[in-house]
N, C-alpha and C positions, 0 to 999 in steps of 0.2 A: 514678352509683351504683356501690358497690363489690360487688365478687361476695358477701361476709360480706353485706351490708345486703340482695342480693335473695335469698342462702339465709334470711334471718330473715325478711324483711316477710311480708305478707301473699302469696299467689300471684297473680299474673295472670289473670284471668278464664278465655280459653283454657287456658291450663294446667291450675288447676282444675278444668275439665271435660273435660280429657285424662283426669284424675287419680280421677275419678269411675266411669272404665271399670272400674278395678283393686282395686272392691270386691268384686267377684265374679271374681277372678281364675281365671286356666286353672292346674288342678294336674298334678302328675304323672301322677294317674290319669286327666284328660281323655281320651277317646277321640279319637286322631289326626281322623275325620270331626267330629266336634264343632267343632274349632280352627280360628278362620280367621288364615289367614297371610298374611302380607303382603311377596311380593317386592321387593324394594331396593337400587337403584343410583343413585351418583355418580358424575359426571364432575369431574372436581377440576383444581386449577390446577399441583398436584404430587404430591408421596409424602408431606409433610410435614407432619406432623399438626398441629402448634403454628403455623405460618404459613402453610399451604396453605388454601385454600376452595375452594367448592363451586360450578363452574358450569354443572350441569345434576342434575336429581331424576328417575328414575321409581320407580312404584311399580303394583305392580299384587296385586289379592288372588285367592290360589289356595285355595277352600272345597271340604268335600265332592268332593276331588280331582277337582276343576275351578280353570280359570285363568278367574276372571270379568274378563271382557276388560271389560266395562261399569264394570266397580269398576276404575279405574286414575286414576292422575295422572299427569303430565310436565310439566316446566318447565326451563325457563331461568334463571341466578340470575345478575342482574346486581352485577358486581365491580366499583366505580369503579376500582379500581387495576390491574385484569385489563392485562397486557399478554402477548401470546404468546409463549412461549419452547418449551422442548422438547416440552412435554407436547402442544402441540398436533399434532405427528404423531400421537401417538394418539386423542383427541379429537375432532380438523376443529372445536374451537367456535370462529369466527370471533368478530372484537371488534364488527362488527353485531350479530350472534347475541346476546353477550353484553349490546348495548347497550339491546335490547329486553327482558331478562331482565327480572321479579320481582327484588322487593327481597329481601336474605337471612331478613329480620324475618317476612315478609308468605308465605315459601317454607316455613319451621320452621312459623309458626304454620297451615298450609293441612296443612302435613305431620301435627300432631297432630291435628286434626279428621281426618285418613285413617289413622292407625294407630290409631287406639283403644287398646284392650288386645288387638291382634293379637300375635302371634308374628314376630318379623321375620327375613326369610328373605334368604341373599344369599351371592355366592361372594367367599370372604376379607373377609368382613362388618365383622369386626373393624375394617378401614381405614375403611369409611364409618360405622358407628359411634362412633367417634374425633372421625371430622370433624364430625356430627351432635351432637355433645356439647358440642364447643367453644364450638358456638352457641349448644345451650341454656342453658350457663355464662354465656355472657354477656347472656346475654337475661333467664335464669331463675333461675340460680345452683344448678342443680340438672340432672342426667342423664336423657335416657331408662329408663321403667321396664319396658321391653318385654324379654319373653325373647328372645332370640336362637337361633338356625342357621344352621351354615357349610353351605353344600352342599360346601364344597370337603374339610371333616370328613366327612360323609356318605357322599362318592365313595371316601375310603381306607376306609370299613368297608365297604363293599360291594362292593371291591375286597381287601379283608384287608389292609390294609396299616396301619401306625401313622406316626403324624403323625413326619416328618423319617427314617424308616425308609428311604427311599430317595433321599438327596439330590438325585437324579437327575433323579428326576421333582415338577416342581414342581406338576401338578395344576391347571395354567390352566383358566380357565374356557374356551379352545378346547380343550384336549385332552382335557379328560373329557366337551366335549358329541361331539366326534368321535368315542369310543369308544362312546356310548353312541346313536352313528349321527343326533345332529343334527345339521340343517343349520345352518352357522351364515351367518348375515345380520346387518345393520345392526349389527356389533361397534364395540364402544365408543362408541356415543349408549346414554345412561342409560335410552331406554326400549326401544331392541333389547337390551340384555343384559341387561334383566330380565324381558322374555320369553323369552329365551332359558335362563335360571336357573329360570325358574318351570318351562321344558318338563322340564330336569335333574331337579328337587327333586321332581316327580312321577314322574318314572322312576326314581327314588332309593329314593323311598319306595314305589314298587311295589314293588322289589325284596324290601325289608328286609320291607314287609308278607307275603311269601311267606316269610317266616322264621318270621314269626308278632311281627310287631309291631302293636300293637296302640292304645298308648296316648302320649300328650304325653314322660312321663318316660323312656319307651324309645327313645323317635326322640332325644331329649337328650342320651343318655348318650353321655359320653367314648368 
């Protein structure tokens, strides 16, 4: 089936009840305790948006500025073609690991019964966004409809800084949790840095709430 034939048919059941969440969607005046967010990490095969995949998912949701440790997923996403190359110094996902993974089909579709119509939260999101997309293109023929935030945007406003203002500092997800005195553990498994993201995105948003934020549209803004 061509990508044109799954953007016209009818939708996928799953999907359609993704799709269900976002009749009542979250607006700009949602009150930030209102919103549940949904932290989000990948572990990937590369950098590479158009050929790279996904072999590992966490997620976890942070409400009422709490990280509900009970509301989380993780998995393994098995790659038949997965072979190890660079990326696994940073990773460690072994081709066992890999071989017990969830199908990619069976990983998206578990993923939209857990996002709903959350907000998805993530450092340099945009990358797992991308590769999150691919899939639903090919699955669905159509993109995630979830709002997005970078905590890695977040950390330069609360830091005063503007995005490429300091080429210097590239704003890792190790150095902004160092500055902001977390410890960092299980880096790079997709579900130690999305606990680790979720601790940020709430010290983030303490901050800026000491500004006087208040609402969805204001934590959003550029």
């Amino acid at each position: 089936m061509s990508w044109f034939s799954r953007f016209t048919s009818a939708p996928a059941p799953e999907w359609k009840e993704y799709q269900q969440h976002f009749r009542q969607p979250y607006t700009a005046k949602t009150a930030v305790e209102k919103v549940r967010f949904v932290v989000l990490d990948l572990e990937t095969t590369g950098l590479n948006v158009k050929k790279d995949r996904m072999l590992s998912l966490g997620a976890v949701v942070v409400e009422a500025q709490e990280i509900r440790i009970e509301e989380r997923m993780e998995c393994f996403v098995h790659q038949p073609l997965y072979e190890p190359n660079q990326s696994i110094r940073i990773h460690g996902i072994m081709p066992q690991q890999n071989a017990i993974g969830i199908t990619e089909e069976r990983a998206i579709k578990e993923l939209l019964a857990f996002l709903r119509q959350g907000v998805i939260v993530g450092h340099h999101i945009g990358f797992d966004i991308a590769i999150l997309n691919q899939v639903t293109k090919r699955m669905y023929g159509r993109s995630l409809q979830n709002k997005v935030i970078d905590t890695r945007v977040l950390a330069e406003r609360v830091q005063g800084l503007r995005l490429g203002e300091n080429p210097h500092e590239a704003f890792t997800l190790d150095q902004v949790c160092q500055s902001f005195n977390i410890p960092l553990h299980e880096r790079h498994t997709a579900a130690g840095d999305t606990l680790l993201t979720a601790l940020l995105f709430l010290k983030l948003m303490g901050r800026l709430q000491k500004r006087g934020l208040k609402t969805l549209g204001q934590l959003r803004r550029s």
